[in-house]
Short mmCIF file of the C-alpha atoms (twelve columns), coordinates in Angstrom:
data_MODEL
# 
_entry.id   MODEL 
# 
loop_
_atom_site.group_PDB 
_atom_site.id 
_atom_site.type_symbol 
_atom_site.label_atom_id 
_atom_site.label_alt_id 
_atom_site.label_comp_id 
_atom_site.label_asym_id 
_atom_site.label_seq_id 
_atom_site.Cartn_x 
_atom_site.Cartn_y 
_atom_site.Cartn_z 
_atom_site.pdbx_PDB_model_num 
ATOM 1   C CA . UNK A 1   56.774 66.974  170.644 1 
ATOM 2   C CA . UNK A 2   60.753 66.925  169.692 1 
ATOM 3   C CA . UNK A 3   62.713 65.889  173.273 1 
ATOM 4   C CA . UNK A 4   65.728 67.741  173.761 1 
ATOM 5   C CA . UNK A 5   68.889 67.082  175.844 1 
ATOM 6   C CA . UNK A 6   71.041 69.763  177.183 1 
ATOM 7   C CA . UNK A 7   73.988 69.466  178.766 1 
ATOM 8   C CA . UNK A 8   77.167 70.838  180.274 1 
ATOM 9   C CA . UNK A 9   80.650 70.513  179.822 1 
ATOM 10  C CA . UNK A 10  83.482 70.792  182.385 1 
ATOM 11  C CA . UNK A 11  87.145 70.141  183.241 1 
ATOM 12  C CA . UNK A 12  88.021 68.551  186.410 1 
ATOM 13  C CA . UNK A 13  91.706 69.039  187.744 1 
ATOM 14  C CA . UNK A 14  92.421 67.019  190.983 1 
ATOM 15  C CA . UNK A 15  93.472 70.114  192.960 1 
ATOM 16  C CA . UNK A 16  94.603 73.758  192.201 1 
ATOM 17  C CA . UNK A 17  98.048 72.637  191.947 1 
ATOM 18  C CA . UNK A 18  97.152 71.149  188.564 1 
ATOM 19  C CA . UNK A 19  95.961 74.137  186.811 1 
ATOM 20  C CA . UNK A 20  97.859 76.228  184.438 1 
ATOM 21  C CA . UNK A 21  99.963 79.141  186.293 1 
ATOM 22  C CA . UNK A 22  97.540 81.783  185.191 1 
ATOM 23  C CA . UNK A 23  94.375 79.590  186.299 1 
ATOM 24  C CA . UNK A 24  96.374 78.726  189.467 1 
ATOM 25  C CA . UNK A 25  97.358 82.779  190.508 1 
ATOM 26  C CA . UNK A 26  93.314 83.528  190.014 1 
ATOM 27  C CA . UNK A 27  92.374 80.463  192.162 1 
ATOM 28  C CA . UNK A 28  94.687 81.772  194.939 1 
ATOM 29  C CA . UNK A 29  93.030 85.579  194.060 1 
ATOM 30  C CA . UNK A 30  90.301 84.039  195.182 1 
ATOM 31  C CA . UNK A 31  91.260 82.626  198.336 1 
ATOM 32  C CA . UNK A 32  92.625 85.667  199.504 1 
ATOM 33  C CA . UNK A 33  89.504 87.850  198.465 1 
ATOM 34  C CA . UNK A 34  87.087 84.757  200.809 1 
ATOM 35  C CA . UNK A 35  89.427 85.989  203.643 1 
ATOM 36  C CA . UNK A 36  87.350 89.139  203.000 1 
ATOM 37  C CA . UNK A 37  83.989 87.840  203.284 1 
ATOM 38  C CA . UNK A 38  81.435 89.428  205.999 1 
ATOM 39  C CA . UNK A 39  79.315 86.219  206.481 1 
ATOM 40  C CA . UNK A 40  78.418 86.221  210.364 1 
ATOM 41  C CA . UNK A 41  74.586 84.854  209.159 1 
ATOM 42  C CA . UNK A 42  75.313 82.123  207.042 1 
ATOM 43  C CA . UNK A 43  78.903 81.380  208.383 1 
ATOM 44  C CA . UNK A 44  79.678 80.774  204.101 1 
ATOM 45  C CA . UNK A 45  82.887 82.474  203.079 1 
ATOM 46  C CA . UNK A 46  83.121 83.262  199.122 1 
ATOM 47  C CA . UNK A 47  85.873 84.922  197.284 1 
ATOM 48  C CA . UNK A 48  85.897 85.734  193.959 1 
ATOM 49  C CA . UNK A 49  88.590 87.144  191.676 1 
ATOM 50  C CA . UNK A 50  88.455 88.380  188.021 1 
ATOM 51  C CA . UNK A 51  91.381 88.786  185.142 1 
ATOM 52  C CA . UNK A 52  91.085 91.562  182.955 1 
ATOM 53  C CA . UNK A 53  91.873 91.347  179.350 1 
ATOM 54  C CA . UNK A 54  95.076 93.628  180.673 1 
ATOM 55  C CA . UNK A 55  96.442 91.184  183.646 1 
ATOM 56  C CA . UNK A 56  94.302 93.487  186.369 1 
ATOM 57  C CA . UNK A 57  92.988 91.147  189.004 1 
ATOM 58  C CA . UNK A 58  89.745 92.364  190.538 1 
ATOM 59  C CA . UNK A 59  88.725 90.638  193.741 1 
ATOM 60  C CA . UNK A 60  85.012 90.036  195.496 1 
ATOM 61  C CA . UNK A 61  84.004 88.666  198.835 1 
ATOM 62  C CA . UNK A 62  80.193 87.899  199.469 1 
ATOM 63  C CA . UNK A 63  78.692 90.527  201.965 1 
ATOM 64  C CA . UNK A 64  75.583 89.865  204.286 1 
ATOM 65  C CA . UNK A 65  73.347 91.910  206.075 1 
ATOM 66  C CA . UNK A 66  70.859 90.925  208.522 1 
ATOM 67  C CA . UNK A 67  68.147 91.437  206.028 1 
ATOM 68  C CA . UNK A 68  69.269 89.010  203.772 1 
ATOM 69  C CA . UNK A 69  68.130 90.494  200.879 1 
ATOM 70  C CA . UNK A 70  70.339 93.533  200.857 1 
ATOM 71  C CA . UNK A 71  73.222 91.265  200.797 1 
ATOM 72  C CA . UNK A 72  76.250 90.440  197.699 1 
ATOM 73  C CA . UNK A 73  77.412 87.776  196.364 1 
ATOM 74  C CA . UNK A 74  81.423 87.863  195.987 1 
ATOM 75  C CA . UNK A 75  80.623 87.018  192.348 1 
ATOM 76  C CA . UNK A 76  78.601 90.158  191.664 1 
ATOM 77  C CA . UNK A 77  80.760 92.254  194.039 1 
ATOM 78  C CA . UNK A 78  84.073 91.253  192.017 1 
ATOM 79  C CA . UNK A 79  81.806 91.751  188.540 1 
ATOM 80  C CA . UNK A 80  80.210 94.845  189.545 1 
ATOM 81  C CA . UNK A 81  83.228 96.660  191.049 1 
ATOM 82  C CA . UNK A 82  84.982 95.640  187.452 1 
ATOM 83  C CA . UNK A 83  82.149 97.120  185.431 1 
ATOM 84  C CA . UNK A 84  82.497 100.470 187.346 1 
ATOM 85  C CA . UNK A 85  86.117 100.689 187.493 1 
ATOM 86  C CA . UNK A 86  87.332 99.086  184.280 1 
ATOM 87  C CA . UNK A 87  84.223 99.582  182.363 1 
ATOM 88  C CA . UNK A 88  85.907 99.236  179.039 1 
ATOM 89  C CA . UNK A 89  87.986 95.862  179.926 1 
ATOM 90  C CA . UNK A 90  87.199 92.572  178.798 1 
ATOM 91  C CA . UNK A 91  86.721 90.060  181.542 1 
ATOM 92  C CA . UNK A 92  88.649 86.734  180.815 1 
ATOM 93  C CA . UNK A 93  87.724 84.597  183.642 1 
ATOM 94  C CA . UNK A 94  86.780 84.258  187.173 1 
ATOM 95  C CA . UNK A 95  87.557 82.114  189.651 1 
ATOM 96  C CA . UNK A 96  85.634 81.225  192.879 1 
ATOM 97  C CA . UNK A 97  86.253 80.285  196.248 1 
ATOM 98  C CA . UNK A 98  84.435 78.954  199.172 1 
ATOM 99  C CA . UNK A 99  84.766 77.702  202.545 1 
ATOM 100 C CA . UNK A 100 82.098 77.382  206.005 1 
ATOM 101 C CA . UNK A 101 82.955 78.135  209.085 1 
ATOM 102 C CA . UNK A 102 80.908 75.409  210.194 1 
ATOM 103 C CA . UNK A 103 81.892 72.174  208.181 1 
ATOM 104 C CA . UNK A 104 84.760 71.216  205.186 1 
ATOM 105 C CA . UNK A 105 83.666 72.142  201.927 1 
ATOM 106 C CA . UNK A 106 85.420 70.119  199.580 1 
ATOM 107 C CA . UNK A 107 83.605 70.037  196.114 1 
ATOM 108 C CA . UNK A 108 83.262 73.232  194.273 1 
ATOM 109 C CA . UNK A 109 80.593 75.583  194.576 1 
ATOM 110 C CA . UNK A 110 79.015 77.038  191.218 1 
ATOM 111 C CA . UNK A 111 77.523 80.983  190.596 1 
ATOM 112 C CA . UNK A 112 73.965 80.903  192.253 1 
ATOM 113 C CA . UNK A 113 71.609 81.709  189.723 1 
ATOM 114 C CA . UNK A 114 71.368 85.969  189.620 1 
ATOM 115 C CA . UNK A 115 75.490 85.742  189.193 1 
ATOM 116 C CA . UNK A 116 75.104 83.317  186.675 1 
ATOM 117 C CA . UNK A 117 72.868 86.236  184.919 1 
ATOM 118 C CA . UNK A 118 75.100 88.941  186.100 1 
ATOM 119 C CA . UNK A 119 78.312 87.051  184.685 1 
ATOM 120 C CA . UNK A 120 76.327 86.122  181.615 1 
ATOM 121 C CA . UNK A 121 75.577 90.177  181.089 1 
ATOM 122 C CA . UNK A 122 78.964 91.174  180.979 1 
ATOM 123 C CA . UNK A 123 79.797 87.865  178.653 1 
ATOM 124 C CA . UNK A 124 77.362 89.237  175.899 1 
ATOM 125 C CA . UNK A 125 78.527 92.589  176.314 1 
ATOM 126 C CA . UNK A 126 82.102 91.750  175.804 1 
ATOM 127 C CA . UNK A 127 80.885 89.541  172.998 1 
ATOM 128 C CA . UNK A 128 83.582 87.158  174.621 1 
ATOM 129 C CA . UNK A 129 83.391 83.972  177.034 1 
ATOM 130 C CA . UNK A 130 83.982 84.139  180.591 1 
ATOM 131 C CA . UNK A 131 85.987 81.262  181.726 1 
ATOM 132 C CA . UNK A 132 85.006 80.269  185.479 1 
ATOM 133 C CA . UNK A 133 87.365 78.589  187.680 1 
ATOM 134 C CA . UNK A 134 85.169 76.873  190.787 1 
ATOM 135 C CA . UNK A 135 86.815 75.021  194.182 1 
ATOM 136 C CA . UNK A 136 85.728 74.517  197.494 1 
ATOM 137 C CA . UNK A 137 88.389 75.011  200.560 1 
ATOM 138 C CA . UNK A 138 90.075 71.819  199.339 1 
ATOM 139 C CA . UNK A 139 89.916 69.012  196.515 1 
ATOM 140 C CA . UNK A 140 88.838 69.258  193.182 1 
ATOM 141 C CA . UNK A 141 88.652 72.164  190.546 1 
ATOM 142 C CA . UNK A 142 86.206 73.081  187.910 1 
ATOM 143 C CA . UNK A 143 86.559 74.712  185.080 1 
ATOM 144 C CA . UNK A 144 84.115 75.728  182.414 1 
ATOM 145 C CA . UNK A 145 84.901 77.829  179.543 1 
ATOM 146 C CA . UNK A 146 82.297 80.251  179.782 1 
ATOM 147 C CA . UNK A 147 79.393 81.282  181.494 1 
ATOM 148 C CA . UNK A 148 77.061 80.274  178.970 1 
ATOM 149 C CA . UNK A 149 77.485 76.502  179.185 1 
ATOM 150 C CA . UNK A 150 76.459 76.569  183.093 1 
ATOM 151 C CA . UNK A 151 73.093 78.629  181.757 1 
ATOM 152 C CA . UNK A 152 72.509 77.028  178.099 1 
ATOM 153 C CA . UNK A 153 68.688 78.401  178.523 1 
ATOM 154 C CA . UNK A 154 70.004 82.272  179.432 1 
ATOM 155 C CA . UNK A 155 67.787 85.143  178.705 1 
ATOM 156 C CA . UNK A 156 69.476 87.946  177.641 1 
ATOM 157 C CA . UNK A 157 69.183 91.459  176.112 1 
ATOM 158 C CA . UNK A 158 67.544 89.814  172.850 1 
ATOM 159 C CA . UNK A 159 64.857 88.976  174.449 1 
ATOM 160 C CA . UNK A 160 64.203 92.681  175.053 1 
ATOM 161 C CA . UNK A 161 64.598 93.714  171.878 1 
ATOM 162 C CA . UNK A 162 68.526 94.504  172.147 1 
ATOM 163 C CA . UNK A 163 71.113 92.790  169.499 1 
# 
């Protein structure tokens, strides 16, 4: 048996104010997509906002429905409404909002695990990283530069046969 470590590697700014101004416009992208949200089930506000390899901003709220599976994710709403509309843009990052109507969030939320494997789809494609900006309503900021270091064990098109 060989034991293996894996691990992942972020940047933590303080707040938003301490982020580059490009990283700092696409937080506040974000903010202003949450105010978007429909989340009258789990009272959990998300916004999400993508930059294009061409300055476009693309912007995502999470969407519920009383059966909860039929629901979005602002992550896959922001990725999937890029795909369709831009489908030949590069996505450079994403950043992430979230808030509760119910109690302060102030620590970062990260991509569930299907937008972690939605993001990671379009990384592959692109054949470039996805950088991913993550902060609750307040406090601290994390960034990672891509996708793939939040899911080191990702399955992909390879598995499948694809290259």
């Amino acid at each position: 048996m060989i034991k293996k470590t894996i691990s992942c590697e972020i940047e933590v700014y303080e707040s938003e104010k301490a982020l580059q101004p490009n990283d700092k416009s696409l937080m506040q992208a974000a903010v202003d997509a949450r105010d978007g949200s429909y989340a009258p089930y789990s009272k959990f506000n998300v916004g999400a906002a993508l930059l294009l390899e061409d300055g476009i901003v693309v912007k995502g709220s999470n969407q519920e429905n009383a059966s909860y599976p039929s629901g979005l994710c602002a992550e896959r709403v922001a990725i999937f409404a890029a795909g369709a509309n831009y489908p030949n843009k590069k996505i450079m990052g994403i950043a992430i909002s979230v808030a509760s109507q119910l109690h302060m969030v102030d620590r970062p939320a990260a991509p569930c695990g299907n937008c972690r494997q939605a993001i990671l789809e379009y990384e592959v494609k692109q054949q470039t990283p996805i950088s991913i900006l993550m902060q609750g309503a307040e406090g601290a900021v994390y960034k990672s530069e891509s996708l793939g270091n939040l899911l080191p064990l990702s399955f992909d098109g390879s598995f499948l046969g694809d290259s």
